[in-house]
N, CA, C and O atoms as a DFTB+ gen file, in Angstrom:
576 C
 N C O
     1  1       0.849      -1.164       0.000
     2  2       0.000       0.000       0.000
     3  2       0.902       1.238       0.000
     4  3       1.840       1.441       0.771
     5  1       0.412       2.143      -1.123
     6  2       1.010       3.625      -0.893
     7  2       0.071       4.460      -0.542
     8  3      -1.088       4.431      -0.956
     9  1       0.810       5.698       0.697
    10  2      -0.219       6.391       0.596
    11  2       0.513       7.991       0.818
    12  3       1.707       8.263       0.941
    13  1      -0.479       8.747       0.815
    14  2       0.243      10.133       1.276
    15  2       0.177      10.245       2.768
    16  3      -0.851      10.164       3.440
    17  1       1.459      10.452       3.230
    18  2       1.744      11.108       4.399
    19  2       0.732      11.166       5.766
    20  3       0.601      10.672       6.886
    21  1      -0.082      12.458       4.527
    22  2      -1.049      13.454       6.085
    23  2      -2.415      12.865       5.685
    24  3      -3.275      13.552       6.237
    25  1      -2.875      12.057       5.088
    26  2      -4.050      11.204       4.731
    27  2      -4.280      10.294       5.532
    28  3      -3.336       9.514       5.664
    29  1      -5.435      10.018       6.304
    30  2      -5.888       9.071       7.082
    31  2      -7.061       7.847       5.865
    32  3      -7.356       7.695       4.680
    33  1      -7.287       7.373       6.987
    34  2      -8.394       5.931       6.713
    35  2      -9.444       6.600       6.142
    36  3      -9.776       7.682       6.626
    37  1     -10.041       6.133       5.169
    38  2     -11.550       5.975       4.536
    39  2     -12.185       5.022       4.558
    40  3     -12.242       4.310       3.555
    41  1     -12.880       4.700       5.739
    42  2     -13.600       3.439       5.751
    43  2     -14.525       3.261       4.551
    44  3     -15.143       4.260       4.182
    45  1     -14.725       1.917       3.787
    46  2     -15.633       1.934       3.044
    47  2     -15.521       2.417       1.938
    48  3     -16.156       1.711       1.155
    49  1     -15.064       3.228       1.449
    50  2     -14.389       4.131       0.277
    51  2     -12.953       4.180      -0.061
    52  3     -11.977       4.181       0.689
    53  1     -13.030       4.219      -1.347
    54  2     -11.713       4.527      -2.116
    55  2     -11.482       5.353      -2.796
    56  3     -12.214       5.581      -3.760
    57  1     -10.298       6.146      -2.510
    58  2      -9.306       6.992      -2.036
    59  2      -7.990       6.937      -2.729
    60  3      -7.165       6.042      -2.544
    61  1      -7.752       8.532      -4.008
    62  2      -6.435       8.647      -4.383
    63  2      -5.659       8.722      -3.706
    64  3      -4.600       8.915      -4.303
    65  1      -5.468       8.642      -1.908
    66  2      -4.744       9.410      -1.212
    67  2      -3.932       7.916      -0.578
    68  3      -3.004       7.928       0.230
    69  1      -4.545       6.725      -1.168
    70  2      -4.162       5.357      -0.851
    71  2      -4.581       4.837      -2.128
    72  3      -5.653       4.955      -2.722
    73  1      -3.199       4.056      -2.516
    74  2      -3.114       3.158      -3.580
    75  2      -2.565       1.513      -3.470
    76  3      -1.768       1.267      -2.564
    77  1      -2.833       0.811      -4.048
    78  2      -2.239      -0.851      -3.899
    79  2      -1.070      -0.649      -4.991
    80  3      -1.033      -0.048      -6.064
    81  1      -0.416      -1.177      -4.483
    82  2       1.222      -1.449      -5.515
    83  2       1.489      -2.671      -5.038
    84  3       1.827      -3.029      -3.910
    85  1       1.253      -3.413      -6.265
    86  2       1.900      -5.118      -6.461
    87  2       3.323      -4.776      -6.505
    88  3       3.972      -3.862      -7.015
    89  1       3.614      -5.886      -5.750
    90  2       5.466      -5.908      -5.948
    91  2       5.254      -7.408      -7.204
    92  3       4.679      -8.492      -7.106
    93  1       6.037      -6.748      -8.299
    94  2       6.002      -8.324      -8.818
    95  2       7.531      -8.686      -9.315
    96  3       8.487      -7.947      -9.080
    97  1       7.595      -9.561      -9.823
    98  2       9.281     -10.532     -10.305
    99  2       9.025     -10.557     -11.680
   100  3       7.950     -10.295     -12.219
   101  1      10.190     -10.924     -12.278
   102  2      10.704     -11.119     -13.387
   103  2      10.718     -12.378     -13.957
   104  3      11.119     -12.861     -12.898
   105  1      10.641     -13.346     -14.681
   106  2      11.476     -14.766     -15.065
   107  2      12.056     -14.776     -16.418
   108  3      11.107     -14.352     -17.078
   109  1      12.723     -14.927     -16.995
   110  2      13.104     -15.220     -18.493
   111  2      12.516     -16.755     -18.320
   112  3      12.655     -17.508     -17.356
   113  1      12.060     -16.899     -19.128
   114  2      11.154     -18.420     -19.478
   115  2      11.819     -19.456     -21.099
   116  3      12.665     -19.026     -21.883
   117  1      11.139     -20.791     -21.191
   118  2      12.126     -21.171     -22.204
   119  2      10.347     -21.772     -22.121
   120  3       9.688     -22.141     -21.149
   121  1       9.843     -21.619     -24.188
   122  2       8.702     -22.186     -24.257
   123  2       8.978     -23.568     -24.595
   124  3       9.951     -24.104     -25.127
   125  1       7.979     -23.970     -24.193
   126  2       8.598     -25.968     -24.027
   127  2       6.704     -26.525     -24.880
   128  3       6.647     -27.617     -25.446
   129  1       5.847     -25.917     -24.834
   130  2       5.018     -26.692     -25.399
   131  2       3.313     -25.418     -25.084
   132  3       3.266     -24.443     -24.334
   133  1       2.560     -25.796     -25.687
   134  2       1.190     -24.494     -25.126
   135  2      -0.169     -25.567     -25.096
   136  3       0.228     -26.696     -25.382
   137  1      -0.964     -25.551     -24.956
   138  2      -2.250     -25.281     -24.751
   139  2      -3.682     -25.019     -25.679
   140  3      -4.370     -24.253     -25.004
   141  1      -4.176     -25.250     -26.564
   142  2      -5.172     -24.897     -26.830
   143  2      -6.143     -24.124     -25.842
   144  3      -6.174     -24.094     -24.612
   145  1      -7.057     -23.404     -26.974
   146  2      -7.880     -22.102     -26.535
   147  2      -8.906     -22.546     -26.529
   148  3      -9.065     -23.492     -27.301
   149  1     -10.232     -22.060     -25.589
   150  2     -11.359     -22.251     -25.493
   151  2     -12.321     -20.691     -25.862
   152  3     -11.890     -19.584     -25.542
   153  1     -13.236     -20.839     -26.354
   154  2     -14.192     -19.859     -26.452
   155  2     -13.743     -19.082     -27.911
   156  3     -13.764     -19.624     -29.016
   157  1     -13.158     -17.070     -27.507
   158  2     -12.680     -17.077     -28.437
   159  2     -11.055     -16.500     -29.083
   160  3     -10.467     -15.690     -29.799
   161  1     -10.923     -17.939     -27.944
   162  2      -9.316     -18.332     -27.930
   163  2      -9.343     -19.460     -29.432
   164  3      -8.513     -19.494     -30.341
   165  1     -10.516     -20.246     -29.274
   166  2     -10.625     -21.321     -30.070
   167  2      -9.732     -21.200     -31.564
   168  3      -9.973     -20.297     -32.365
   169  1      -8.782     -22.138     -31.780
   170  2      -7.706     -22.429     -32.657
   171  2      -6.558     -21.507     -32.604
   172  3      -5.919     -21.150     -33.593
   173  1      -6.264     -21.027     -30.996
   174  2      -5.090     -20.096     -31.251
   175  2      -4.944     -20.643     -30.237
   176  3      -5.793     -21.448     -29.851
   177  1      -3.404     -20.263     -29.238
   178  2      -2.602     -21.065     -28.104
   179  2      -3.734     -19.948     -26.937
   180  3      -4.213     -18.818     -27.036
   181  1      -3.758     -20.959     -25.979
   182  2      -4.662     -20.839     -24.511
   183  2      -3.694     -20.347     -23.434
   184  3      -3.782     -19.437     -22.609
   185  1      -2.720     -21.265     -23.715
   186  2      -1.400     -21.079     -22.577
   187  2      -0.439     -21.365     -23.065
   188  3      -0.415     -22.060     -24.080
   189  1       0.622     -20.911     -22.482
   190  2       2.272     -21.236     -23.564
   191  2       2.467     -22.361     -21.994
   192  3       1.795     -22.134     -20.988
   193  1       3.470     -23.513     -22.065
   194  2       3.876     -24.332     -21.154
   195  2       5.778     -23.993     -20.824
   196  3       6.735     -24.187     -21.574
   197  1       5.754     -23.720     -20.134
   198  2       7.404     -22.828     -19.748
   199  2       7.976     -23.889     -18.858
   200  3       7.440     -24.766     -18.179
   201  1       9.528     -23.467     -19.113
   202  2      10.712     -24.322     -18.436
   203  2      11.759     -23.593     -18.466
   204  3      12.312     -23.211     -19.497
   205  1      12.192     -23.288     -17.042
   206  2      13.620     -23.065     -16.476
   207  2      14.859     -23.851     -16.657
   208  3      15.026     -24.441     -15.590
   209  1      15.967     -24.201     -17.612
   210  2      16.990     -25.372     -17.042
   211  2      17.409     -24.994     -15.919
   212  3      17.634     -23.867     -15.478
   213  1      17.578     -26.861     -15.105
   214  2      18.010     -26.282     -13.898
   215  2      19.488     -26.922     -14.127
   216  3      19.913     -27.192     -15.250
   217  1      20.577     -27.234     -12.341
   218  2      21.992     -27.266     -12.931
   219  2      22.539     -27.661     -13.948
   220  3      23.404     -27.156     -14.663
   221  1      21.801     -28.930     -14.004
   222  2      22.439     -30.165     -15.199
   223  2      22.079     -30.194     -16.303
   224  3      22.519     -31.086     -17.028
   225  1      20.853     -28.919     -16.986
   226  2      20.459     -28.328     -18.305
   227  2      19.125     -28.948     -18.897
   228  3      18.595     -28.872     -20.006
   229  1      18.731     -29.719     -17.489
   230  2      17.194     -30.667     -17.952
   231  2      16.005     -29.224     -17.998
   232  3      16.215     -28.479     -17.041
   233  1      15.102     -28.847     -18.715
   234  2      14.010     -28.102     -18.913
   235  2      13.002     -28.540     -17.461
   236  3      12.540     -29.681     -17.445
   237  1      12.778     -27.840     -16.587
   238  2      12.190     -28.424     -15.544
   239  2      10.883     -27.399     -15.590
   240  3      11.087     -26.231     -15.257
   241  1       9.883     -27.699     -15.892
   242  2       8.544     -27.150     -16.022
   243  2       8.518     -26.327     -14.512
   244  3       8.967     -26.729     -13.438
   245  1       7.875     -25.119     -14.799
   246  2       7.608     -23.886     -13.688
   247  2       6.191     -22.938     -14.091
   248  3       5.908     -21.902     -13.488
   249  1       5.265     -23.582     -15.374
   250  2       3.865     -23.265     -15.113
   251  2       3.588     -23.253     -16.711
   252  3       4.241     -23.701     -17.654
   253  1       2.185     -22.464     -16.623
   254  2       1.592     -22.303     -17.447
   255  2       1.250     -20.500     -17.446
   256  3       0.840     -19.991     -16.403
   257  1       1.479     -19.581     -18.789
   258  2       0.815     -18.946     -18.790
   259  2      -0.098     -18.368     -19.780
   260  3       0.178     -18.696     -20.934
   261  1      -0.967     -17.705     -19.661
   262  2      -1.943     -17.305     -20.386
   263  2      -2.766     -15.864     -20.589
   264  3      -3.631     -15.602     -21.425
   265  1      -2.274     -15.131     -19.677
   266  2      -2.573     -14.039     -19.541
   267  2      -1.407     -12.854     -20.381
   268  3      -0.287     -13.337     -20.541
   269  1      -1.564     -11.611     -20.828
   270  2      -1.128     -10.636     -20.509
   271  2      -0.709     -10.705     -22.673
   272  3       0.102     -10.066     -23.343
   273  1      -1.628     -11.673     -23.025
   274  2      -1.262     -11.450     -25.158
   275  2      -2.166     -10.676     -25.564
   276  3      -3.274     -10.790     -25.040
   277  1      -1.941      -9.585     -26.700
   278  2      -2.545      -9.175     -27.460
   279  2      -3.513     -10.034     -27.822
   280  3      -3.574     -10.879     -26.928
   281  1      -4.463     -10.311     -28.835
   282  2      -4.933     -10.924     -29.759
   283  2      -4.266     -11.276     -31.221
   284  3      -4.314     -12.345     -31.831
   285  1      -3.582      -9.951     -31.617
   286  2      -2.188     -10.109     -32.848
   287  2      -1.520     -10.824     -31.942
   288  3      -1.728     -12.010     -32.197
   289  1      -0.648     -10.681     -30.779
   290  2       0.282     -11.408     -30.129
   291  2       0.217     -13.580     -30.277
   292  3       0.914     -14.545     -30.590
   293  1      -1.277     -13.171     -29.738
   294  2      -2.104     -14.812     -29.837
   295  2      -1.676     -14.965     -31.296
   296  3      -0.519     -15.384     -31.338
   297  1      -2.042     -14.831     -32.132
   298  2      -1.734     -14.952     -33.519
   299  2      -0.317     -15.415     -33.909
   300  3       0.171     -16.528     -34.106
   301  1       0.184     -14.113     -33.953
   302  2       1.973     -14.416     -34.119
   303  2       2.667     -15.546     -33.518
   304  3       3.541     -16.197     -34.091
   305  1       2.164     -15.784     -32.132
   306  2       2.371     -16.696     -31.245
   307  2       2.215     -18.389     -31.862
   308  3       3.060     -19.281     -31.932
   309  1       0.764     -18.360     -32.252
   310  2       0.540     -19.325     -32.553
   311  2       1.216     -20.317     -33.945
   312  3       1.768     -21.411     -34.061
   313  1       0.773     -19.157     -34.885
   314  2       1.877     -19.665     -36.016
   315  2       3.448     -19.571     -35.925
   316  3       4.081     -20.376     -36.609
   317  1       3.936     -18.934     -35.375
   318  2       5.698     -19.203     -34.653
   319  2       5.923     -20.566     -33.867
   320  3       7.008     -21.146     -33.870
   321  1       4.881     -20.989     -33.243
   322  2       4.920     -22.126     -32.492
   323  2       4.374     -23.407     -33.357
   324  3       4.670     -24.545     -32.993
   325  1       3.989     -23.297     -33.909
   326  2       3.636     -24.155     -34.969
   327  2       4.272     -24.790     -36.060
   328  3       3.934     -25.853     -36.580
   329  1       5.416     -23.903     -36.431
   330  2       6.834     -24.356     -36.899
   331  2       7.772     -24.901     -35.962
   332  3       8.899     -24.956     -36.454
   333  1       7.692     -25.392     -34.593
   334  2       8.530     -25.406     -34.058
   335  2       7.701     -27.228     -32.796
   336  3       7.946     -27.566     -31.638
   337  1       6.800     -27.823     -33.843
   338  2       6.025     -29.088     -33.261
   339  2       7.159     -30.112     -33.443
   340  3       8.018     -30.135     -34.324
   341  1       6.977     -30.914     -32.459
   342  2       7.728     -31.918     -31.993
   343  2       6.627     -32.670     -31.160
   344  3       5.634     -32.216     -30.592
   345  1       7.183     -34.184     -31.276
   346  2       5.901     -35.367     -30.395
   347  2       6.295     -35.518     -28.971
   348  3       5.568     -36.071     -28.146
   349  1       7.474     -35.010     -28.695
   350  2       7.525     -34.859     -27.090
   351  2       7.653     -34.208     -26.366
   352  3       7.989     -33.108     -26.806
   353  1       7.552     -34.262     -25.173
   354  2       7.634     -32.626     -24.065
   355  2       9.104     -32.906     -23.875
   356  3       9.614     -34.001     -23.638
   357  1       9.796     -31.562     -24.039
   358  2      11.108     -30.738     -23.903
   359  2      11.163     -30.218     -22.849
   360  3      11.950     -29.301     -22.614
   361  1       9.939     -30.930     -21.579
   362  2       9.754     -30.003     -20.298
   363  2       9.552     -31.364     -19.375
   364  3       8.713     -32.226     -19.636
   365  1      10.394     -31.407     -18.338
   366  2       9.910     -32.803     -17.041
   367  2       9.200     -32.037     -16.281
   368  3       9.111     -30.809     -16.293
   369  1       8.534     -33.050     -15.403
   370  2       7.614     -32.635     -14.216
   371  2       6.396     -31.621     -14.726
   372  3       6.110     -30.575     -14.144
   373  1       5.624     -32.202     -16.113
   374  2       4.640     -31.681     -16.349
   375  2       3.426     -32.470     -15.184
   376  3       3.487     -33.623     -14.757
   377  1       2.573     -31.625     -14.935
   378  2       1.270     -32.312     -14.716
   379  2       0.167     -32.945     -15.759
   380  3      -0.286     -32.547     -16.832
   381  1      -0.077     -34.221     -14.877
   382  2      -0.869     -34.317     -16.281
   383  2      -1.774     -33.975     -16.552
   384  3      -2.429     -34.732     -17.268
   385  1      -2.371     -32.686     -16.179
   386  2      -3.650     -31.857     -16.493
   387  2      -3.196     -31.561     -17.842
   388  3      -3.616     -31.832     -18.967
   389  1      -1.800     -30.656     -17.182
   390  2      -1.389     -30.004     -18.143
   391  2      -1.000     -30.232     -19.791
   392  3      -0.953     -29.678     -20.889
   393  1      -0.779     -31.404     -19.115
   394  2      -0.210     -32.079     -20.532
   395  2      -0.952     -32.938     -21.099
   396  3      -0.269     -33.658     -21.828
   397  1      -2.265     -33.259     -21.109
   398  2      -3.400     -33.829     -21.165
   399  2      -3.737     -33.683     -22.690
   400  3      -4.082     -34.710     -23.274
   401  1      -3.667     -32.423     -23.444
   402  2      -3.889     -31.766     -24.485
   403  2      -2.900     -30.549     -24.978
   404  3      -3.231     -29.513     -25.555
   405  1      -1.641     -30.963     -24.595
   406  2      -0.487     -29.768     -25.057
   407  2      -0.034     -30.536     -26.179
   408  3      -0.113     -31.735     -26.449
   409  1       0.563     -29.340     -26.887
   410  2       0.939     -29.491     -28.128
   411  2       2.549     -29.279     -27.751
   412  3       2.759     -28.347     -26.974
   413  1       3.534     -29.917     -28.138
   414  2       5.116     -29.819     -27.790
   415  2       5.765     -29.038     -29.056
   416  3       5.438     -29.209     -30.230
   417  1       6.932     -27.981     -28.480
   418  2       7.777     -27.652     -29.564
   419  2       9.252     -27.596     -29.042
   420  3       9.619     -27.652     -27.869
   421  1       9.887     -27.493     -29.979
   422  2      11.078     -27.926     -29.587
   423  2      11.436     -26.690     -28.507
   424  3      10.689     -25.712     -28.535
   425  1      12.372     -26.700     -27.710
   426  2      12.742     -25.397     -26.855
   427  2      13.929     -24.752     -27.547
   428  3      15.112     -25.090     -27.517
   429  1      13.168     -23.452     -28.360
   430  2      14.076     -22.847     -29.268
   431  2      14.017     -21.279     -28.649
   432  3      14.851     -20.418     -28.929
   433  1      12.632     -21.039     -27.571
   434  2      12.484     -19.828     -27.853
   435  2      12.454     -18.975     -26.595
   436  3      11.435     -19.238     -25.956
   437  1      13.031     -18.262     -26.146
   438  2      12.738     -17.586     -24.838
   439  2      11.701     -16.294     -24.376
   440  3      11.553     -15.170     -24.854
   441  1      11.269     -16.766     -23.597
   442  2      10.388     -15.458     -23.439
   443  2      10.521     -14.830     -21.629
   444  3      11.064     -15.394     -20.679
   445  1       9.933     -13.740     -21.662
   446  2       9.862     -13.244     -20.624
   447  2       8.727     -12.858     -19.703
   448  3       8.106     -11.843     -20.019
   449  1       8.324     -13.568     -18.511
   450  2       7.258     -13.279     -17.728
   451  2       7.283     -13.046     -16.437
   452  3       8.066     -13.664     -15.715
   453  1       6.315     -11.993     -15.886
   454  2       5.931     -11.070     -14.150
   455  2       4.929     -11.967     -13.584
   456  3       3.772     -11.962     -14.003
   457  1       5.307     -12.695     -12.700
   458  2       4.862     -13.048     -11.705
   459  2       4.979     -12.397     -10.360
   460  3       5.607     -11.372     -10.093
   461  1       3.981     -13.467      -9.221
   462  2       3.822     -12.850      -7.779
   463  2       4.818     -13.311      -7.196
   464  3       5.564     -12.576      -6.549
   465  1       5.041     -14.784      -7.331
   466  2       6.044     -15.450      -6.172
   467  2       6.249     -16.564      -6.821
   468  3       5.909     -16.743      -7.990
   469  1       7.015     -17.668      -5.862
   470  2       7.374     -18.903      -6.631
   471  2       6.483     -20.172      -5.800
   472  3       6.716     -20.285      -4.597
   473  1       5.713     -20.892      -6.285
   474  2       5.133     -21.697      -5.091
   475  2       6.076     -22.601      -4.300
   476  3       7.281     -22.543      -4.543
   477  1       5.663     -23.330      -3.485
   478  2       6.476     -23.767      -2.716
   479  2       6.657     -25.672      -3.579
   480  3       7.285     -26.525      -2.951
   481  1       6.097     -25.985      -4.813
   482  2       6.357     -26.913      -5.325
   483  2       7.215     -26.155      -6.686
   484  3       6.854     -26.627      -7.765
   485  1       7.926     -25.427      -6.754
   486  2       8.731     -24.394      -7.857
   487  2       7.776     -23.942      -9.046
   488  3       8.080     -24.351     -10.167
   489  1       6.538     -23.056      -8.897
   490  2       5.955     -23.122      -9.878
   491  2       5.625     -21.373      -9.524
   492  3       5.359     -20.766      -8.487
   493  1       5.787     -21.004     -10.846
   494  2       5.337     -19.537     -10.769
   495  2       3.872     -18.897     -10.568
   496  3       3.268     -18.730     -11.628
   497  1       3.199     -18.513      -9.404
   498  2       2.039     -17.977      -9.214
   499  2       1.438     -16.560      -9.817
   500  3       1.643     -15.556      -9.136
   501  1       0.761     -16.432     -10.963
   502  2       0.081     -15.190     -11.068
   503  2       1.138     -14.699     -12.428
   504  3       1.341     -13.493     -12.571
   505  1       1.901     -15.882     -13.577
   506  2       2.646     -15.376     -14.113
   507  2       1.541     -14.396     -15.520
   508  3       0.398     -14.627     -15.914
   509  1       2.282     -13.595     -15.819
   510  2       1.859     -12.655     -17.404
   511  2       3.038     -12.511     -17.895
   512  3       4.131     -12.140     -17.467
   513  1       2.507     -12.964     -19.127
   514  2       3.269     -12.824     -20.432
   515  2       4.233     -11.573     -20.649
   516  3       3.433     -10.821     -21.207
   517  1       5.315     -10.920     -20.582
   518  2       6.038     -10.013     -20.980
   519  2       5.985      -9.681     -22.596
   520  3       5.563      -8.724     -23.243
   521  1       6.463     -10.628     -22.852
   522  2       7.318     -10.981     -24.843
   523  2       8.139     -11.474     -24.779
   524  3       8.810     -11.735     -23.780
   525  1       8.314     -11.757     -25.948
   526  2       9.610     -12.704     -26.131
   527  2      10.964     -11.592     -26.182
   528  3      11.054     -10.379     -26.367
   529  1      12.264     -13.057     -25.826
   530  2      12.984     -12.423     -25.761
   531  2      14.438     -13.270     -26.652
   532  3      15.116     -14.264     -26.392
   533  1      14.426     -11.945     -28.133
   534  2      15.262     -12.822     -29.019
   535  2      16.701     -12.840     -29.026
   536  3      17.632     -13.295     -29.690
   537  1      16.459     -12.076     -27.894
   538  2      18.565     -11.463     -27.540
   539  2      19.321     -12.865     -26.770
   540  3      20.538     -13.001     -26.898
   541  1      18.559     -13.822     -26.018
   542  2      18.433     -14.513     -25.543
   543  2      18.334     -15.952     -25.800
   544  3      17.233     -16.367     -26.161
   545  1      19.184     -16.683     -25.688
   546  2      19.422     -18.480     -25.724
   547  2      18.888     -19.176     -24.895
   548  3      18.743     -18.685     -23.776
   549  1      18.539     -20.187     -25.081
   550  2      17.316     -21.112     -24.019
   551  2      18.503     -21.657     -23.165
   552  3      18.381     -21.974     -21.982
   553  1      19.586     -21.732     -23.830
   554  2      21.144     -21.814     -22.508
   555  2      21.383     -21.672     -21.707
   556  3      21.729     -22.355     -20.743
   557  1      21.186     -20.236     -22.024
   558  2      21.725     -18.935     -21.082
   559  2      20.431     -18.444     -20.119
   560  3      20.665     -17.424     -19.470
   561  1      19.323     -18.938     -19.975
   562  2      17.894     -18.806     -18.736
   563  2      18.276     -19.527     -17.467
   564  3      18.310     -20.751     -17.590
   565  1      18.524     -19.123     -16.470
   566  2      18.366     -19.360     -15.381
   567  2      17.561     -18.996     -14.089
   568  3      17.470     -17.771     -14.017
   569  1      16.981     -19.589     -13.108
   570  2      16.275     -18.977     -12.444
   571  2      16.476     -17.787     -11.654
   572  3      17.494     -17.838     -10.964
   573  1      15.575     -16.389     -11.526
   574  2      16.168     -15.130     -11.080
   575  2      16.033     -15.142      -9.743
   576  3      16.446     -14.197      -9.072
């Protein structure tokens, strides 16, 4: 919470004089496989499926996200990922919700996403989509 100084409580009401400020994090992400869309997501990616390497360079799955794409973004997204299908996950320790109906691509591509925290089974809570990031090697991602 921010607030000014000489400003007190407003019960019940809200007040420029008090604001909420999310603290959020960073991750560079490595896309490992996505999701189909429902509604009118339908035939474009729902969720991208992300992986951190950890010491020994295995892709160790850390979530799903789905929030924070354009609609062009969804688009671009989808056909970029679509050149890049493969029949297996490039990601361990999927769930099998998750992976129930994912589509796999090879891990060529890095992207960047703001999350809240890390759960306590290593999985990113509350992540959004940043963009991709092409300066960047799926190598060179490590956890921040």
């Amino acid at each position: 919470m921010a607030k000014r100084v000489d400003s007190t409580y407003a019960q019940g009401r809200r007040s420029r004089a008090w604001i909420k400020v999310k603290h959020a994090r960073t991750q560079e992400v490595v896309v490992g496989g996505w999701r189909p869309g429902n509604g009118n997501r339908a035939g474009l990616v729902g969720s991208l499926l992300v992986g951190v390497p950890d010491d020994d360079g295995n892709l160790r799955y850390v979530g799903r996200v789905g929030s924070g794409f354009s609609d062009k973004a969804l688009r671009d997204t989808t056909e970029r990922l679509a050149r890049l299908a493969r029949k297996t996950a490039p990601l361990s320790d999927v769930p099998r919700a998750d992976a129930s109906d994912a589509h796999w691509v090879s891990p060529r591509l890095v992207g960047e996403v703001e999350f809240a925290e890390w759960t306590g089974d290593q999985r990113l809570r509350q992540p959004r989509w940043r963009g991709w990031r092409p300066d960047k090697d799926p190598a060179d991602v490590r956890r921040e």
